[in-house]
Each structure stands twice: as structure tokens, then as C-alpha cells.
C-alpha positions, 0 to 999 in steps of 0.5 A: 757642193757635191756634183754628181758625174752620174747625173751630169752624164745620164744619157745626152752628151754634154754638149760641142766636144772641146777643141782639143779632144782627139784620140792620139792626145794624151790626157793631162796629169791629174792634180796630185792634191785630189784625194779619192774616196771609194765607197760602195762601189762608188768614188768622190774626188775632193778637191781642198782647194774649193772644198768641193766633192765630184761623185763618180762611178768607177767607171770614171774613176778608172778614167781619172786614175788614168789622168797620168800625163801619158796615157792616150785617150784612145789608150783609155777607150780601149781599155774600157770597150774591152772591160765593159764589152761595148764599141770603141766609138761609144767608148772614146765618147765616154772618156772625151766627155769625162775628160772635159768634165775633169779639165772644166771642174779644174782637177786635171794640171794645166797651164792656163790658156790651154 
């Protein structure tokens, strides 16, 4: 099965943004099972345990390298308004969406009933 974060993004949000996104929270650590392949200019994350591919584009790529268990989400968005030139706001948008990607397609370590 391949999912394409591109085409699940596009230009309308996800929907109701999870309870638990807030801009101080830290981003939970990414599975250290996940393995990332980059090619041309994009990426897939493979995940052996479903023998599923998540396709990104760099952009989320550099949000799920970020996926440490340390960096803030308001870290990450400001990292990426100065990157790519655009408001912090829209920024922290982004990251809260691909972030909630990431914890629904179970790539992210966390306990369960979180």
C-alpha cells in the first residue's frame, strides 16, 4: 500500500486538529525501525512492520527527521518559515498536520492511550 502525504495534504486541512498539538509540545521520537528512502528530490518511509510506504516530499521529510523526542513543534515551524520564507502560522499548520499524519499511520513511538 502506498500513501502519498502530497496528495493527502493538497490544499485543505485535515480536518479538527488533535487535542494534543500545541506549539511548546514536543514531537514524539520516530520509530528507529522506519527506514527512509530519498529519490528524486522525494522520500518514502517504509514501515516493516505493516509492509507499508508513506511517500513525502522533503519538506515533511525534514519534519519526520525532526520526530526526535526533543524538538518542539514551535522549533520545527520556525525552522521551516525561515527555510521556506512563509509565516510562522502557516508554518505550525504544516507541522501540526504532518505530525497527526505520522502518530495516525503509527510511525511516531507512543504509549498507547495517548
Amino acid at each position: 500500500m502506498i500513501t502519498s502525504l502530497k496528495n493527502r495534504m493538497g490544499t485543505q486541512a485535515l480536518g479538527k486538529q488533535p487535542c494534543w498539538t500545541s506549539r511548546a509540545i514536543t514531537i514524539t521520537q520516530r520509530r528507529s525501525d522506519i527506514r527512509i528512502y530519498q529519490i528524486d528530490g522525494e522520500a518514502v518511509l517504509f514501515d516493516p512492520k505493516t509492509h507499508t510506504i508513506l511517500q513525502l516530499n522533503l519538506t515533511a521529510l525534514a519534519i519526520f527527521r525532526r520526530c526526535d523526542g526533543k524538538t518542539t513543534m514551535r522549533q520545527v515551524a520556525e525552522s521551516l518559515a525561515y527555510s521556506y520564507n512563509v509565516t510562522f502560522d502557516n508554518a505550525h499548520n504544516q507541522v501540526e498536520q504532518v505530525v497527526s499524519l505520522f502518530a495516525s499511520s503509527k510511525l511516531l513511538d507512543v504509549e498507547d492511550g495517548v
